[in-house]
Phi, psi and omega in degrees: 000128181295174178284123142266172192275155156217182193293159180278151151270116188275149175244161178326301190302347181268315170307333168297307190295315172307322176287349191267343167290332160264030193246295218274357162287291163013295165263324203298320212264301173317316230242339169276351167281288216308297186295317175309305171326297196312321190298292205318299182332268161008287184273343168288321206274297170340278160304326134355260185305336153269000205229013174185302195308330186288279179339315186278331172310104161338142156243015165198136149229168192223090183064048180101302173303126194257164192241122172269185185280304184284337164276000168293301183306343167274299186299332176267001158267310192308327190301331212253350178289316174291344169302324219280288202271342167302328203259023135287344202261324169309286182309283160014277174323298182312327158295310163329294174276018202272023160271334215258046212335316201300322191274316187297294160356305149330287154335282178294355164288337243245275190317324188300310179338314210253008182254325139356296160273352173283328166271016180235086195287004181284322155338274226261286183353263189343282188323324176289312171304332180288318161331320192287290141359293173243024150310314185306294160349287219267340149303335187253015176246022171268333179277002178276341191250016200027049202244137175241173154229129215248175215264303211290315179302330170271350184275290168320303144343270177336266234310279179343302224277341193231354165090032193268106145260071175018284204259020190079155179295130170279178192269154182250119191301174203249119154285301157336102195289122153320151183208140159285107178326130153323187163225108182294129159294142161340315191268255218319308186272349167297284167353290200250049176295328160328323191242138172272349187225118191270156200280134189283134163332116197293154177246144189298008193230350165239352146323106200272124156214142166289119201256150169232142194305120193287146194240036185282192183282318179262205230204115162277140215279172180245117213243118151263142205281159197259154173269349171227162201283356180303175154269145198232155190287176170273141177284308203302145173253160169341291237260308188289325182314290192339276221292291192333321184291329174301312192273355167280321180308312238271307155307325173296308167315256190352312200257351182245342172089035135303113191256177179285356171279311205275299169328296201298301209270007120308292181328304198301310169285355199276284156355287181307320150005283190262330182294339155325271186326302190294343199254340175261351182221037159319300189282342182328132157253215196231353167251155181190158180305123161243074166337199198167085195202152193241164175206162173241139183252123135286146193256006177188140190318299210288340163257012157287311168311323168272343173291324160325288185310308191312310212314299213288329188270038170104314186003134161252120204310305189289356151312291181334299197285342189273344169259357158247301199312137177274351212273073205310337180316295225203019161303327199265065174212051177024054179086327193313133174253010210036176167304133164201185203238161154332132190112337195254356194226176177290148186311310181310299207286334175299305168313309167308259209314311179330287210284334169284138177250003194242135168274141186101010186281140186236130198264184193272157182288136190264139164270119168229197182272012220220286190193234198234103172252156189240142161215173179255134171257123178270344215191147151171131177220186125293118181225162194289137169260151181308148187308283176337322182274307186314310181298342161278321190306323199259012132317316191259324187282331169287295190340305155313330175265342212237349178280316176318313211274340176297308194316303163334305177272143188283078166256160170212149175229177211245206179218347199266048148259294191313115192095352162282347193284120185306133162284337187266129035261168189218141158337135127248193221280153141124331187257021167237058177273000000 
């Protein structure tokens, strides 16, 4: 007959022990989830935090407005893409001109500059936050002022910028304000018998200035006056814009990580800019004091002192000057400068003259870096001041609006762009000597 089996008997102490192995599987089990979050967390917080959280930190605000970080970082790749095609656009020149030691020398001082700030990114950092900086300004006095730039304006931008003219090329307006010659009085040319016609006021078109290759973003088209006031057609066509335009996004993207959203609104703040800049510097005006003065230059007081003298015992200012003045230009012209505006001379001598009111008035010896000057004043009227000059006067007057108002506002900046500044788009080989 079989056995029968019976059951085991668990004892209290086997049941304890059984329950507390399944407790410490328990936590064990708890306490290995528990770490798994935390690492998943962790490391989600992580890609989180570099791949957007950083980006969104401000490195500047403006009253509140924060300038973040992934937009510092677009703008110094775009700063460092237009440093880029400038200083190819240089070397270029510098090729053209490598007869010429005076110009390629230019050049190449030109190139050295800008291959400088491309290796100094705390240099080109600064520069983008001032950029930045004062965009936000100019945006929030473009909303005090009611001023926009529309989708179309920036589309026109394109067009202009690649030499696309819809409605035809335009005619280029006349800079120069007409003016009326003076009529010299008697005492004047009695003065100045030496010249039979006393020198006219320079016109903005006989002023010499020196142009340097331009570092805007797009290639500016170049407008010459026309023989009739129509709009005359254009060579580029539609069909020619689309693609230049295409293959510059195309580039920007490839070499700077820029897309075209991000373009247009650089363009955009670019616009704003300037319709700023014209609403702030409106009032300049546009006449200003021309003098009409002759001068004797000497290298030292006691012959200044004797140049005086003569002067005061009868002397003729234009002998004088042709037997003292070191000043080889216009000595044997009894000295004559012509006519000029504010701006052409050293601040002293400028200042000396400026400040005389009577003609035939003769000053005390002026001091500059050049020597000792005695001068005469022949001429002083109003006169419209030259594009050059008007465009530093309305220069220094935004600068002057745009510092007040810095003063004003509650800015602050941050440091955590340092070591964030893009090293990309980079030279290419052979110009990051």
């Amino acid at each position: 007959m079989a056995k029968t089996s019976r059951p085991a008997v668990v004892s209290r102490k086997q049941q304890s022990r059984v329950e507390k192995e399944r407790q410490q599987r328990r936590i064990v089990l708890i306490v290995s989830i528990t770490i798994a979050v935390a690492v998943i967390l962790i490391l989600g917080y992580g890609l989180l935090d570099t791949f957007y959280l950083q980006n969104m930190r401000p490195v500047a605000t403006v009253d509140g407005e924060k300038i973040t970080l992934e937009q510092f970082q677009a703008r110094a790749r775009f700063d460092r893409f237009q440093l880029i095609q400038n200083t190819i656009q240089l070397a270029q020149y510098q090729q053209l001109f490598q007869a010429d030691p005076n110009s390629a020398n230019y050049f190449t001082s030109q190139i050295q500059l800008n291959v400088s700030k491309l290796n100094d990114p705390n240099q080109l950092g600064n520069q983008v936050i001032d950029e930045l900086i004062n965009e936000a300004i100019i945006r929030r006095e473009a909303q005090k002022l009611g001023i926009s730039v529309t989708d179309e304006e920036v589309e026109k931008a394109f067009q202009e910028a690649f030499g696309f003219f819809p409605a035809g090329t335009p005619t280029l307006a006349p800079t120069a304000t007409p003016f009326s010659t003076a009529t010299y009085s008697a005492q004047q040319l009695t003065l100045a018998p030496y010249t039979a016609t006393p020198t006219e006021a320079p016109t903005p078109e006989q002023i010499e200035t020196t142009e340097t290759p331009s570092d805007t973003p797009l290639p500016t088209a170049t407008i010459g006056p026309t023989s009739t006031p129509f709009p005359t057609p254009t060579a580029m066509t539609e069909e020619g814009f689309k693609t230049g335009l295409e293959n510059y996004l195309t580039t920007l993207k490839t070499e700077a990580q820029i897309d075209e959203k991000t373009f247009r609104e650089i363009v955009r703040s670019s616009l704003l800019y300037e319709k700023v800049f014209e609403a702030i510097t409106k009032d300049v005006p546009a006449e200003d004091d021309w003098v009409w003065a002759r001068h004797i230059l000497v290298a030292t007081p006691e012959e200044a002192a004797v140049v005086v003298e003569a002067l005061k015992n009868g002397g003729d200012f234009a002998q004088l000057a042709a037997q003292f003045s070191t000043d080889t230009s216009n000595k044997d012209r009894g000295g004559d400068l012509g006519w000029f505006e504010r701006g052409q001379m050293v601040s002293e001598f400028e200042n000396a003259v400026f400040d005389m009111t009577e003609i035939g008035q003769i000053s005390e010896p002026v001091q500059t870096q050049f020597g000792y000057h005695i001068i005469q004043l022949l001429g002083k009227e109003r006169r419209p001041v030259s594009e050059s000059r008007l465009s530093t006067l309305k220069q220094q007057k935004f600068e002057s609006w745009l510092n007040e108002t810095k003063a004003s506002l509650k800015i602050e900046r941050d440091t955590n762009w340092v070591n964030k500044v893009p090293t990309v788009p980079t030279l290419p080989p052979g110009l990051g000597f």
